[in-house]
N, C-alpha and C positions, 0 to 999 in steps of 0.2 A: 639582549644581544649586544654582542661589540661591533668598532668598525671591520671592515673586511680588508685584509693585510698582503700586499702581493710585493713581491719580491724580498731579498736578505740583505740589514743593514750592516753597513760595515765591509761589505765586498770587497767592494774597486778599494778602500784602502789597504787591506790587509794584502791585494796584488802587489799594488804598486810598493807594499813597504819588506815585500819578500823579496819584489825584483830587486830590491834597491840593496838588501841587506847579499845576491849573490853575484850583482853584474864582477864586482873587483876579482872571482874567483876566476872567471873566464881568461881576464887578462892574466894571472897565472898558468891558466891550464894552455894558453895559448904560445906562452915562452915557454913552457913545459915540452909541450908538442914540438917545437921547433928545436928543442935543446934534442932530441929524441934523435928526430930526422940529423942534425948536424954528427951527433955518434953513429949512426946507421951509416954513412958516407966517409965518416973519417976525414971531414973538414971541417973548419971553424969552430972547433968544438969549446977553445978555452973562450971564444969570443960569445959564441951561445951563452957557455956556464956564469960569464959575467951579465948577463943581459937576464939568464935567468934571477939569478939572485938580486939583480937591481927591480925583477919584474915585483919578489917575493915581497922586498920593502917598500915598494908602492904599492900594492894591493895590502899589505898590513895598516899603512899606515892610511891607507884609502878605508879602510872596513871600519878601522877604528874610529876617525874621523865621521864618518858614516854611520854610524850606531845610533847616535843620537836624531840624528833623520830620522830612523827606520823604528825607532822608538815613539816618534811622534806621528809618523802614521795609524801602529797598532791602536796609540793612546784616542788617535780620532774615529778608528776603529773602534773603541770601546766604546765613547763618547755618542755615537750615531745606534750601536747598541742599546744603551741606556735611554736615549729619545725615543726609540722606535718602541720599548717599552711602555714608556708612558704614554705615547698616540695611540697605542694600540688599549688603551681606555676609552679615546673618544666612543662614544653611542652609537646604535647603529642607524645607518646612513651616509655617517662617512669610509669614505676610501683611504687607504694609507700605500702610498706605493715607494720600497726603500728601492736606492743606487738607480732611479729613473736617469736613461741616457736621451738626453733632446741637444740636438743642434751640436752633438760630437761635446758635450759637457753631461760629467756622472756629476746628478743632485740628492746630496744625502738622502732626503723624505721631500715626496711631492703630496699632500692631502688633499683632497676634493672631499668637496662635502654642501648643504644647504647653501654655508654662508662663502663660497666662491672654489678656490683654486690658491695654493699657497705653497710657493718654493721654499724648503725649509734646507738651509744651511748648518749646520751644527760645529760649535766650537765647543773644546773640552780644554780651554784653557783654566790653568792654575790662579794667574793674578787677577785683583780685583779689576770688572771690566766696568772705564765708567765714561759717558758720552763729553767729550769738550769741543766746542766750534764746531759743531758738526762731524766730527770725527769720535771713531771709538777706539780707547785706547785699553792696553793693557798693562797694569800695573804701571799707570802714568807715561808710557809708552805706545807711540802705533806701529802696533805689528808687521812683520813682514813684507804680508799680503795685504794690503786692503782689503776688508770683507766686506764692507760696505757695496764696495764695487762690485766684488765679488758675486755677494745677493742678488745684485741687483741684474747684474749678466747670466746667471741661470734663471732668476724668473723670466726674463728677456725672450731666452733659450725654450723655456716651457711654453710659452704663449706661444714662439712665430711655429713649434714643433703642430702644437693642439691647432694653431689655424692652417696650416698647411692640411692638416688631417677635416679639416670641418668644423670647427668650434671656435668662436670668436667669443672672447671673452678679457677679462683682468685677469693676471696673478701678480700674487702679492708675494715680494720678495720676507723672508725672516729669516733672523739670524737667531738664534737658541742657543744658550748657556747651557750645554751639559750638566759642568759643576754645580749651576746655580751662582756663577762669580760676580755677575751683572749687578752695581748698587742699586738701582732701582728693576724693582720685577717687572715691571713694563717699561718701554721707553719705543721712541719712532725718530728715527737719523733718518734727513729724508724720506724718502719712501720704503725705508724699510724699518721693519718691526723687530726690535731686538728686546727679545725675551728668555727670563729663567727658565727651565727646563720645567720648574716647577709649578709655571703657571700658564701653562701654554696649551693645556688644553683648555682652561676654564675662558682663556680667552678667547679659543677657535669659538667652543658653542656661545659665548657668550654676543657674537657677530651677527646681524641681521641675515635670515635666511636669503637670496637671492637668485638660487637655481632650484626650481621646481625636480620634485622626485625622477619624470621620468625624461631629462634634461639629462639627472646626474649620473641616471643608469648608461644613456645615450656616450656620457665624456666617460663611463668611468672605463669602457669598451675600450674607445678610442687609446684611452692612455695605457691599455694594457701590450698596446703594440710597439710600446716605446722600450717595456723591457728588455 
């Protein structure tokens, strides 16, 4: 038997990268609408028709501009895809739960299992990821977002969620290499665990057990209502 798998990875991003790729059309259909109303009445019409067409090259050059966003969501989509794969090898015992919402923050994969409770963040970055001064960079660069931070405010998230519900415990913040880009397959920034895609179950089970069976059956309820 495998672990037991609740919820669909990749969700919340493939939302927010659909909202993104049609908010620009709104703002046309809305100069649209108005151009509409302004010929219905037989006023302002050439001032509408100009305001339309200045609408049409902001939202073009909005979408365009935008593309590359809406690209990088599907691509984190896929990447939480591809994790949620390979967790769904761990053994049976543990729990896999994808797009868990705690504390108003979507957490790629949350795992419960013997060896604790583990907010799993997933990056589907291209360049090699490699740890300096305590930071992780990409392709000799720090990204955007901090992810570091990032891990560590949804394990945060998972924990104050599950002790509001009844369960007091650690979660362990990790960050996971889709690609596999990470030079080293294990490494620990701070308190979080940054790991290959590739090796991340052998080092879930390889963790000392510390919640008892019918502990886990007790959290794995709890965390079903986080859905």
């Amino acid at each position: 038997m495998s672990a037991a798998i609740h919820g669909n990875p990749g969700e919340w991003a493939k939302v927010k990268g659909t909202v993104a790729s049609m908010w620009p059309l709104f703002v046309c259909f809305a100069a649209l609408g108005a151009l509409g109303a302004a010929a219905a009445i037989g006023r302002h019409v050439v001032w509408f028709s100009v305001a339309f067409l200045a609408a049409v090259g902001v939202t073009a050059f909005l979408w365009r501009k935008g593309l590359r966003r809406v690209e990088s969501y599907f691509k984190g989509a896929r990447g939480e895809e591809r994790v949620a794969g390979i967790l769904a090898t761990l053994p049976d015992g543990w729990n896999v739960f994808h797009d868990l919402v705690a504390q108003g923050l979507h957490v790629d994969h949350v795992v419960a299992g013997p060896a604790g409770v583990f907010a799993v963040e997933t990056k589907n970055w291209r360049g090699r990821v490699t740890v300096e001064d305590g930071e992780v960079l990409v392709g000799g660069v720090l990204p955007d977002r901090a992810p570091v931070v990032q891990a560590m405010r949804e394990a945060d998230a998972v924990k104050a969620a599950l002790k509001k519900m009844g369960w007091e415990g650690d979660v362990t913040p990790v960050l996971c290499m889709a690609s596999d880009t990470c030079s080293a397959p294990e490494a620990e920034v701070r308190r979080v665990a940054l790991l290959n895609s590739s090796a991340v179950v052998k080092w879930l089970v390889g963790k000392p057990a510390v919640i008892p069976p019918n502990e886990l059956a007790r959290l794995s309820q709890l965390m079903e209502t986080c859905l």
